[in-house]
PDB file of N, CA, C, O and CB in Angstrom:
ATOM      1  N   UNK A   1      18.860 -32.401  -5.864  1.00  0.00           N
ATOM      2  CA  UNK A   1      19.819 -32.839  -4.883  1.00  0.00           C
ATOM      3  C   UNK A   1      20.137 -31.651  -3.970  1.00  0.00           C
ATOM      4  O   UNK A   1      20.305 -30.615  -4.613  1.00  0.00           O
ATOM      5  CB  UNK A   1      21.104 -33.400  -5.565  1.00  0.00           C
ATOM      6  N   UNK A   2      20.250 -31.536  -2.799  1.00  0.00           N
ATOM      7  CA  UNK A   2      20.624 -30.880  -1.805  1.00  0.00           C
ATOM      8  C   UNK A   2      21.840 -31.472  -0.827  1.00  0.00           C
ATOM      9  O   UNK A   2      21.786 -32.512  -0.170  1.00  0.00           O
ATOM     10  CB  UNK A   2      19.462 -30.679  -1.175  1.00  0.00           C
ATOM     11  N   UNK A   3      22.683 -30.758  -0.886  1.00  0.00           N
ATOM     12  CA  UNK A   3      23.932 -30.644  -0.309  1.00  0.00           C
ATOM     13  C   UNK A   3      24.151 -29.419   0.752  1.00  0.00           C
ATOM     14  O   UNK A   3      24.098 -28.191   0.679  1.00  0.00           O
ATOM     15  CB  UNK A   3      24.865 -30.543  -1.431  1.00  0.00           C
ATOM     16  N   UNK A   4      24.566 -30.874   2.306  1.00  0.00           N
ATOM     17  CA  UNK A   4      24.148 -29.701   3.385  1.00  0.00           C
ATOM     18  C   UNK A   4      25.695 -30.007   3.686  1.00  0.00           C
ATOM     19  O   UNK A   4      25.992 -31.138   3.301  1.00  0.00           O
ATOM     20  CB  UNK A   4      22.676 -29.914   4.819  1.00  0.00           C
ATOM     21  N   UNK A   5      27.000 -29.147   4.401  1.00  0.00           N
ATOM     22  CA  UNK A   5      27.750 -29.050   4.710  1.00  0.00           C
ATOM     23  C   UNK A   5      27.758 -28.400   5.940  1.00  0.00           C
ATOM     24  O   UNK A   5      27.841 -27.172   5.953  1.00  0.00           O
ATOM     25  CB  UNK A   5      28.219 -28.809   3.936  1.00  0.00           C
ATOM     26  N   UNK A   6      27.656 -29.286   7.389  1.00  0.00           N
ATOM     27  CA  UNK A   6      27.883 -28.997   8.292  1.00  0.00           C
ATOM     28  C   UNK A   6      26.762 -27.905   8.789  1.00  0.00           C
ATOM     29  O   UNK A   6      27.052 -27.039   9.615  1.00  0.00           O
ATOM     30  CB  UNK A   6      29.109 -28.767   8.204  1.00  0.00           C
ATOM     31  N   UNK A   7      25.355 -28.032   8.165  1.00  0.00           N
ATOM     32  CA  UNK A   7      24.175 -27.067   8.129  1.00  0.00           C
ATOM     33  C   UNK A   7      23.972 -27.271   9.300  1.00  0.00           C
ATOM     34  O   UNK A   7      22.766 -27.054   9.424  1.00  0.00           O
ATOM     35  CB  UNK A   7      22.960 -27.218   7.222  1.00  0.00           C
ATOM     36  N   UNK A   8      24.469 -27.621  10.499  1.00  0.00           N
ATOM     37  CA  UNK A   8      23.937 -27.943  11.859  1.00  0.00           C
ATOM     38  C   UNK A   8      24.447 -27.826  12.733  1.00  0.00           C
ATOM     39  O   UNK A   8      23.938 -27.737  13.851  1.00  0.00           O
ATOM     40  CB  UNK A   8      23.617 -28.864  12.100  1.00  0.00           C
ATOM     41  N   UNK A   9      26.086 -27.780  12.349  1.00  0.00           N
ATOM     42  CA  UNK A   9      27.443 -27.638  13.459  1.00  0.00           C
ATOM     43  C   UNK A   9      27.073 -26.744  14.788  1.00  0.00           C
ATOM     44  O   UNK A   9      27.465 -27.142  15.886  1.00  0.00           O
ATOM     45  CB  UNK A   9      28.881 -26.750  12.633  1.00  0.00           C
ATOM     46  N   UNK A  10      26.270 -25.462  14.667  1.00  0.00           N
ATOM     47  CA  UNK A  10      25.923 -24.875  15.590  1.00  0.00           C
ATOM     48  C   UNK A  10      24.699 -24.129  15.882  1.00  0.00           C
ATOM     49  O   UNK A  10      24.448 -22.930  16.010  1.00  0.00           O
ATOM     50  CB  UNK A  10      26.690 -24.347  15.688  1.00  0.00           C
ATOM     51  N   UNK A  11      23.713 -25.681  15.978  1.00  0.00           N
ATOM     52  CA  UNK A  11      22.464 -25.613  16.460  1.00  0.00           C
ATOM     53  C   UNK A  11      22.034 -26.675  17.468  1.00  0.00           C
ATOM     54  O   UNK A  11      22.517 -27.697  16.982  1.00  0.00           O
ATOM     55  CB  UNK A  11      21.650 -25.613  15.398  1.00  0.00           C
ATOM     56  N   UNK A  12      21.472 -26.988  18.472  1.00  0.00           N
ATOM     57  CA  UNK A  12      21.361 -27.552  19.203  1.00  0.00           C
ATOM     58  C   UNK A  12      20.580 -28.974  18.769  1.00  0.00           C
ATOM     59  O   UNK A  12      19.619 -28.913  18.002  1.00  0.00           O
ATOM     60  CB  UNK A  12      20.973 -26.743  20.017  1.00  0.00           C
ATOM     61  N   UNK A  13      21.005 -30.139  19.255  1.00  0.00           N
ATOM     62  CA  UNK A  13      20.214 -31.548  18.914  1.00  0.00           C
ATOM     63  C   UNK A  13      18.619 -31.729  18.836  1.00  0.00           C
ATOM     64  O   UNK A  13      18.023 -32.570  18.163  1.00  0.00           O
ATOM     65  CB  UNK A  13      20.599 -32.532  19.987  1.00  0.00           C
ATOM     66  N   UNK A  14      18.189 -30.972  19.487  1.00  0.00           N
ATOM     67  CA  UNK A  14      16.598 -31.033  19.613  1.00  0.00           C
ATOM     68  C   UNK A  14      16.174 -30.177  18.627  1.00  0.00           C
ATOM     69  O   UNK A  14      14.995 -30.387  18.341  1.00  0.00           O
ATOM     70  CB  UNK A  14      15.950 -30.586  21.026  1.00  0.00           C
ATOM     71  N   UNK A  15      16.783 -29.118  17.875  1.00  0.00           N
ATOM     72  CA  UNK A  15      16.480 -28.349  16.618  1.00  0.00           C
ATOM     73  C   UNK A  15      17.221 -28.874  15.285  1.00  0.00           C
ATOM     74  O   UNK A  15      16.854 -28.603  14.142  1.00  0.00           O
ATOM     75  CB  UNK A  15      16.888 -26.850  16.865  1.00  0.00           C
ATOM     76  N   UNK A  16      17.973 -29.417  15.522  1.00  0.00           N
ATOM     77  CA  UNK A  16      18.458 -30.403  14.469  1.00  0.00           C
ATOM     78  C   UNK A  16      17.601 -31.618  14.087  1.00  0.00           C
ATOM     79  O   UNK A  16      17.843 -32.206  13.034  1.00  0.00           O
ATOM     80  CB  UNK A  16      19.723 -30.940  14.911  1.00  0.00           C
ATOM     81  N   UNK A  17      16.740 -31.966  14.792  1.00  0.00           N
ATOM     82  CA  UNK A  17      16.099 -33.587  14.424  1.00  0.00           C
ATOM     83  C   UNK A  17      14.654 -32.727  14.126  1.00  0.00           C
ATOM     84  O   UNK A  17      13.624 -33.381  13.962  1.00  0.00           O
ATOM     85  CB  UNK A  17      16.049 -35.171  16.063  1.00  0.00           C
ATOM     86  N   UNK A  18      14.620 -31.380  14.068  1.00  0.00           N
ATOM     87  CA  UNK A  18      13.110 -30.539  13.889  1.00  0.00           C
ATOM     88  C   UNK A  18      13.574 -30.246  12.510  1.00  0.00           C
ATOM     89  O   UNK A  18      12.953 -30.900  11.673  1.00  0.00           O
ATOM     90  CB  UNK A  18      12.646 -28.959  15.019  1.00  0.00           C
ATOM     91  N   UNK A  19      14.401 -29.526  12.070  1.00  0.00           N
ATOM     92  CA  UNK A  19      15.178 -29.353  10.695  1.00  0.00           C
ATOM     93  C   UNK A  19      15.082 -30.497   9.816  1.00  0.00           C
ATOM     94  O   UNK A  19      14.444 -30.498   8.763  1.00  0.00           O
ATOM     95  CB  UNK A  19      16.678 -29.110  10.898  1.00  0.00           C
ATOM     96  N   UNK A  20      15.870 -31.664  10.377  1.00  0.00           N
ATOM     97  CA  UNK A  20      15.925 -33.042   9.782  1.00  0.00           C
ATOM     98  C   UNK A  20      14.803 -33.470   8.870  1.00  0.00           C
ATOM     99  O   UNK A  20      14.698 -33.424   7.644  1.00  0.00           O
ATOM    100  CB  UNK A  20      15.980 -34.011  10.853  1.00  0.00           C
ATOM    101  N   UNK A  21      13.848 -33.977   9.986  1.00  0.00           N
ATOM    102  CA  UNK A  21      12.467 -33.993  10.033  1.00  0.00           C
ATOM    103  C   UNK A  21      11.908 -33.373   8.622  1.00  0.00           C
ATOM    104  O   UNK A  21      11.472 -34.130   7.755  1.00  0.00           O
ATOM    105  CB  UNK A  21      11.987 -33.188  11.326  1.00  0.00           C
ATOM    106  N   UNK A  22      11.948 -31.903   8.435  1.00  0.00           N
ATOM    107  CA  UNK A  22      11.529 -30.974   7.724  1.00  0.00           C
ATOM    108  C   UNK A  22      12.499 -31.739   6.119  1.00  0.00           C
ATOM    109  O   UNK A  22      12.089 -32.401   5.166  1.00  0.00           O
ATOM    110  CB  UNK A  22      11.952 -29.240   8.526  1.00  0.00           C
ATOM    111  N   UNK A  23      13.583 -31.332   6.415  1.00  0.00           N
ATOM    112  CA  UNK A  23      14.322 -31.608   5.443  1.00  0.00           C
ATOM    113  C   UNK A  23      13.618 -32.881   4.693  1.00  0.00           C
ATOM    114  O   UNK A  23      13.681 -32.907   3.464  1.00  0.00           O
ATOM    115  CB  UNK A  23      15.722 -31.799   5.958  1.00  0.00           C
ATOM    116  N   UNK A  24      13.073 -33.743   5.261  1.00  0.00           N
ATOM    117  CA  UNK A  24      13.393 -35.380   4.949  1.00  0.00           C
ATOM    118  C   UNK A  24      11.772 -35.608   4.345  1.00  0.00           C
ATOM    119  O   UNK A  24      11.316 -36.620   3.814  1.00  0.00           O
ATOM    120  CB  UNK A  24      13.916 -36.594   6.687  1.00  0.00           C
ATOM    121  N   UNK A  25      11.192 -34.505   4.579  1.00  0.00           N
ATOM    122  CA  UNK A  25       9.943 -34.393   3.908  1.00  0.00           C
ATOM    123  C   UNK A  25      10.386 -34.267   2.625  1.00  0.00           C
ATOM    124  O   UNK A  25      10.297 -35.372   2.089  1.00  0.00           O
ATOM    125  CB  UNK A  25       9.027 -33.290   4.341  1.00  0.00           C
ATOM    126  N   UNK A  26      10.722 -33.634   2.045  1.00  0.00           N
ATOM    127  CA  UNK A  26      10.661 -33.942   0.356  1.00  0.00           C
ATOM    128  C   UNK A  26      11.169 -34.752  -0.185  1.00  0.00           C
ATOM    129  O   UNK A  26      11.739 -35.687   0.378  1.00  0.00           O
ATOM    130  CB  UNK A  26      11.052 -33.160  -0.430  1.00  0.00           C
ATOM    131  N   UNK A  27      11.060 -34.543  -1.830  1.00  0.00           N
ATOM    132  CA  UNK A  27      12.003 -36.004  -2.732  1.00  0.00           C
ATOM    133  C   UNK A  27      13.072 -35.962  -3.124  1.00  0.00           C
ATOM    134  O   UNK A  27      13.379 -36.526  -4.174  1.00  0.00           O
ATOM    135  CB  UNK A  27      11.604 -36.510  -3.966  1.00  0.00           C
ATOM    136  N   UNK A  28      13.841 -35.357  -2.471  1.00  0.00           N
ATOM    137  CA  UNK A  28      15.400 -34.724  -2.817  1.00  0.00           C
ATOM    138  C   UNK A  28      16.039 -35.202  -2.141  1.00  0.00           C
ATOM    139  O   UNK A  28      16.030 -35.188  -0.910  1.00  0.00           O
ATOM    140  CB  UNK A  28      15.788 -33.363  -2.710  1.00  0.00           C
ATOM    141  N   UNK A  29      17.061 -35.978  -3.238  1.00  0.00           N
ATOM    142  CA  UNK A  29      18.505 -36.213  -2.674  1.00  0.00           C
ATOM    143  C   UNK A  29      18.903 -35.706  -1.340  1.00  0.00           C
ATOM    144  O   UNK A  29      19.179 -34.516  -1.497  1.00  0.00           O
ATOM    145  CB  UNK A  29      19.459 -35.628  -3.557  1.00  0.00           C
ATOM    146  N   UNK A  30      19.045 -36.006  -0.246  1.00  0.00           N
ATOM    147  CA  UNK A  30      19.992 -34.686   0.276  1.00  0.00           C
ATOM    148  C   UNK A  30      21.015 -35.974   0.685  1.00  0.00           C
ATOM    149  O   UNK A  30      20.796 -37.166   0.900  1.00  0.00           O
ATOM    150  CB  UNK A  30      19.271 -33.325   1.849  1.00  0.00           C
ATOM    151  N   UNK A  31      22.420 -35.022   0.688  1.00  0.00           N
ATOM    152  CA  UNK A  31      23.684 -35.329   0.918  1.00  0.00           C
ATOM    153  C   UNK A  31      24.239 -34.195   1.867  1.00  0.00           C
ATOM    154  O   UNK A  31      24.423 -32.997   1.653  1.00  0.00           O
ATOM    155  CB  UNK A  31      24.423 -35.493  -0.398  1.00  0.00           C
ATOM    156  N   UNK A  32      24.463 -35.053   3.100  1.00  0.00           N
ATOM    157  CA  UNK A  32      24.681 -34.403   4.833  1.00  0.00           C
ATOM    158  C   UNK A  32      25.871 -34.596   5.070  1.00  0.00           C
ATOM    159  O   UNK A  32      26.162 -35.791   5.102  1.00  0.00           O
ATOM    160  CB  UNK A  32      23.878 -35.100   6.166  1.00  0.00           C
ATOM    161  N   UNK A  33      26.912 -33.710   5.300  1.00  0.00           N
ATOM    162  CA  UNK A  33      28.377 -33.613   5.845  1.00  0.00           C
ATOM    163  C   UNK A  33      28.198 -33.325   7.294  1.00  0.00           C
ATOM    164  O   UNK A  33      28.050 -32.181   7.726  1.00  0.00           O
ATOM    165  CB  UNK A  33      29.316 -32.421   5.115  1.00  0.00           C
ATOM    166  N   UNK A  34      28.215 -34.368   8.011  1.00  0.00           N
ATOM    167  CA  UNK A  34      28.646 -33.623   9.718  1.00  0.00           C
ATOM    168  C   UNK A  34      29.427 -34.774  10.442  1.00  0.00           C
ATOM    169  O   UNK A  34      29.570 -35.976  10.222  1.00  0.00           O
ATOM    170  CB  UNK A  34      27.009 -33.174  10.924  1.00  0.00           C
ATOM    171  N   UNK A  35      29.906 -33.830  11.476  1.00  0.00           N
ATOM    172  CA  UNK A  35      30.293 -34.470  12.501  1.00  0.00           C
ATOM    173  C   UNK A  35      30.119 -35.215  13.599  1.00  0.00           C
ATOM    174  O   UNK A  35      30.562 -36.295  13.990  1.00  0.00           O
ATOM    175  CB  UNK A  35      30.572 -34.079  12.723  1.00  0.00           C
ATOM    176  N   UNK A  36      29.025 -34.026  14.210  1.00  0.00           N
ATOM    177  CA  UNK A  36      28.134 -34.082  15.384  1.00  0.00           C
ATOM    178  C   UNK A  36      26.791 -34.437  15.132  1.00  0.00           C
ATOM    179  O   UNK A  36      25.800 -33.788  15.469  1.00  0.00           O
ATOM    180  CB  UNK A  36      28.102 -32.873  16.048  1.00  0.00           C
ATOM    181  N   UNK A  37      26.829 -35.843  14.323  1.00  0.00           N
ATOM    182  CA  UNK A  37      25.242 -35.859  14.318  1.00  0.00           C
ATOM    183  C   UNK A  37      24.928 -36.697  15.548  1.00  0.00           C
ATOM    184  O   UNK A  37      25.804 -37.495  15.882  1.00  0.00           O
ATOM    185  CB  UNK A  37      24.525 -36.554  12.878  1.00  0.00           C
ATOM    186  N   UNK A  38      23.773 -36.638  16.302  1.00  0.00           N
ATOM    187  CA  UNK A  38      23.236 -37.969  16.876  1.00  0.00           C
ATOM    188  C   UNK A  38      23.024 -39.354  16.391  1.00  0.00           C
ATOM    189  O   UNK A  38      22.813 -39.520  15.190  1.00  0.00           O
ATOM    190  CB  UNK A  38      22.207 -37.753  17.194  1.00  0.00           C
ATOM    191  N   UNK A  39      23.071 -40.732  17.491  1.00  0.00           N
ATOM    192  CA  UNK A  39      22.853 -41.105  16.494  1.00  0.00           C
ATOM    193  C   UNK A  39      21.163 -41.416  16.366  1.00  0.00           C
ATOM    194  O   UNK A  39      20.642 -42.441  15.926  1.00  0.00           O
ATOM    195  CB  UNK A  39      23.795 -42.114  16.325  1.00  0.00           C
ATOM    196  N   UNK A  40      20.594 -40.380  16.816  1.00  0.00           N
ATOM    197  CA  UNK A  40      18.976 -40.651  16.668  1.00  0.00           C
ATOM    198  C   UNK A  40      18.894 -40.319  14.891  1.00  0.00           C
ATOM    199  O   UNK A  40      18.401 -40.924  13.939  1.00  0.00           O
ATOM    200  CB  UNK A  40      17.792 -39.316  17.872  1.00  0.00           C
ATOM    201  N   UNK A  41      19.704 -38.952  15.062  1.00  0.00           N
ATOM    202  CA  UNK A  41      19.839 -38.262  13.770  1.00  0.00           C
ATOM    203  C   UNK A  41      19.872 -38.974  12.624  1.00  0.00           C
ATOM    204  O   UNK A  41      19.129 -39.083  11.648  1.00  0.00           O
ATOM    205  CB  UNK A  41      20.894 -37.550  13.725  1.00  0.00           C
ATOM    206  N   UNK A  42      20.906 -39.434  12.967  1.00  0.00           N
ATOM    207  CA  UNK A  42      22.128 -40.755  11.741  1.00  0.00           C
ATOM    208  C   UNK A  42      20.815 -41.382  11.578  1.00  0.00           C
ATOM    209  O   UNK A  42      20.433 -41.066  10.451  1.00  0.00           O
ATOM    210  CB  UNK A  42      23.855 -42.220  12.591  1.00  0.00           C
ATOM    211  N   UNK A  43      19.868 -42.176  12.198  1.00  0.00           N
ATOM    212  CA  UNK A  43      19.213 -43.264  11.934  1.00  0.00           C
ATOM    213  C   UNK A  43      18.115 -42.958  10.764  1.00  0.00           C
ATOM    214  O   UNK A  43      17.732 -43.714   9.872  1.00  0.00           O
ATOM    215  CB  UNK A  43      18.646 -43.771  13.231  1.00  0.00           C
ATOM    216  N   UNK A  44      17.605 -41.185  11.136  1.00  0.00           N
ATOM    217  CA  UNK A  44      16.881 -40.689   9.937  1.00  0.00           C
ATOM    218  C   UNK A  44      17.278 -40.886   8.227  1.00  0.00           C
ATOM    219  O   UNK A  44      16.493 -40.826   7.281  1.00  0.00           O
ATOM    220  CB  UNK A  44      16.888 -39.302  10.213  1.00  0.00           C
ATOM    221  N   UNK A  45      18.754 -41.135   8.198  1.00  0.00           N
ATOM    222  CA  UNK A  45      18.427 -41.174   6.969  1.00  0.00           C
ATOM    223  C   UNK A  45      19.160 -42.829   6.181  1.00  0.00           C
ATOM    224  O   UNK A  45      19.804 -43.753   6.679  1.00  0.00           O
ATOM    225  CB  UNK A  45      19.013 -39.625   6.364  1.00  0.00           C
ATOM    226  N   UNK A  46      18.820 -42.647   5.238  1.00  0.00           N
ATOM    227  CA  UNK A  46      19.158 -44.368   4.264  1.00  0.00           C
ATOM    228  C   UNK A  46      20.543 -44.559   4.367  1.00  0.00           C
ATOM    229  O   UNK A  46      20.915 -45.562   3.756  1.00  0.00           O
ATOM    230  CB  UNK A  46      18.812 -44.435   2.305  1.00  0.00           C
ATOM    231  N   UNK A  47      21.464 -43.912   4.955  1.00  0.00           N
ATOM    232  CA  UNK A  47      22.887 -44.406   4.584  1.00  0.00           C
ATOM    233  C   UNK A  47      23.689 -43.678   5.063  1.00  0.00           C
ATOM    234  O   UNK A  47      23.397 -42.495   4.888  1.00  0.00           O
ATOM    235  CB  UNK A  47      23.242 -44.510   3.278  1.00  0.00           C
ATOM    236  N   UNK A  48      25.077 -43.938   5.891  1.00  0.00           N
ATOM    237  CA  UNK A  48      25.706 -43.278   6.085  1.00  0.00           C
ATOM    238  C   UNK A  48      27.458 -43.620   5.676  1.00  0.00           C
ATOM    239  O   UNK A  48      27.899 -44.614   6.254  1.00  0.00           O
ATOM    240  CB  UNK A  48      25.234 -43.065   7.215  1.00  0.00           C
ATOM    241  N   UNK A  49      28.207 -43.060   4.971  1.00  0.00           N
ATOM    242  CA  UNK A  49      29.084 -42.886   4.237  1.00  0.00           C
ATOM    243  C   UNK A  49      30.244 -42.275   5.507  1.00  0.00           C
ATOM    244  O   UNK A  49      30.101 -41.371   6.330  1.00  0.00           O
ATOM    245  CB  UNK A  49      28.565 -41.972   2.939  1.00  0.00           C
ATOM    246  N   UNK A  50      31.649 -43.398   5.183  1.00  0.00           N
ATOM    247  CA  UNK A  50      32.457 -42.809   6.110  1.00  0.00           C
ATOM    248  C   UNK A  50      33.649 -42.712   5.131  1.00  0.00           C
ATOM    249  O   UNK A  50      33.693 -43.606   4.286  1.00  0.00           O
ATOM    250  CB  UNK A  50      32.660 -43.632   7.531  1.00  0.00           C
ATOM    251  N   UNK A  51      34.660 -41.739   5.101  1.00  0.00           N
ATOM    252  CA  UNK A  51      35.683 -41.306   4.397  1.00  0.00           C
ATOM    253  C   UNK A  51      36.719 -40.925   5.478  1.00  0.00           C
ATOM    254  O   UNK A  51      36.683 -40.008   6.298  1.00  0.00           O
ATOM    255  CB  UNK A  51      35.275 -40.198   3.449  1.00  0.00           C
ATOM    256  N   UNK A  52      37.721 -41.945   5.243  1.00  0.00           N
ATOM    257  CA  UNK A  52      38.886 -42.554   6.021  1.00  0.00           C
ATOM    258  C   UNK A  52      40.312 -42.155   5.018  1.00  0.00           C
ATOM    259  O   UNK A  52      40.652 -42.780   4.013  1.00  0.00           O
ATOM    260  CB  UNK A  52      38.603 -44.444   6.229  1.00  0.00           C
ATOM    261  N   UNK A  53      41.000 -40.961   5.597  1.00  0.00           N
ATOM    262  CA  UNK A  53      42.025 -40.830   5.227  1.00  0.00           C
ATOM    263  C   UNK A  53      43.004 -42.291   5.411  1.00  0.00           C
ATOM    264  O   UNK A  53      43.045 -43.070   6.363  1.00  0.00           O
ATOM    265  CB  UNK A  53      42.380 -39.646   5.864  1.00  0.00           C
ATOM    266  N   UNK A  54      43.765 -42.309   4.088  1.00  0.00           N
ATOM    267  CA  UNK A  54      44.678 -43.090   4.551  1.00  0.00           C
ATOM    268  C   UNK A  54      45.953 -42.864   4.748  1.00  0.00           C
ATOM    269  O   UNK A  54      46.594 -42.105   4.020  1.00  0.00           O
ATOM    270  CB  UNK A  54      44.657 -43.895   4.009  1.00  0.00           C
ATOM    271  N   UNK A  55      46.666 -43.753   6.157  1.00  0.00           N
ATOM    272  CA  UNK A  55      47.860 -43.474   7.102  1.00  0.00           C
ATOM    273  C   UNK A  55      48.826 -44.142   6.272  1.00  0.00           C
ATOM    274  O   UNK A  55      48.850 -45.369   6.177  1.00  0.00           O
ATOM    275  CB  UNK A  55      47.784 -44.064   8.708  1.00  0.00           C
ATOM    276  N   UNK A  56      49.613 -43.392   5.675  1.00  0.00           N
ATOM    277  CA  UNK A  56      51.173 -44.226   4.996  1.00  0.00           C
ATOM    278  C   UNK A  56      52.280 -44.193   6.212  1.00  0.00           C
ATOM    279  O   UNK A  56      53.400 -44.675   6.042  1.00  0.00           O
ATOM    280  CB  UNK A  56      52.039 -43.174   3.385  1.00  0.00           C
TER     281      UNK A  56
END
């Protein structure tokens, strides 16, 4: 399993989907924390997970 936390925040979109890419070659878990993904990005992988503070 690979756990990326914001591994991208400050790299540009066109080197992020080259990374991705790379990343998404192997058989490992990976679990992606960001903000700023594209959504070309987003579409690369199986699922995307949203975590919604809740407003009392």
């Amino acid at each position: 399993m690979l756990l990326i936390d914001e591994g991208t925040s400050a790299i540009d979109s066109k080197a992020t989907l080259s990374i991705l890419k790379e990343l998404l070659k192997s058989e490992q878990t990976i679990i992606m924390i960001a903000h700023n993904l594209s959504q070309k990005s987003i579409n690369m992988f199986d699922r995307e997970i949203h975590l919604n503070k809740e407003v009392n």
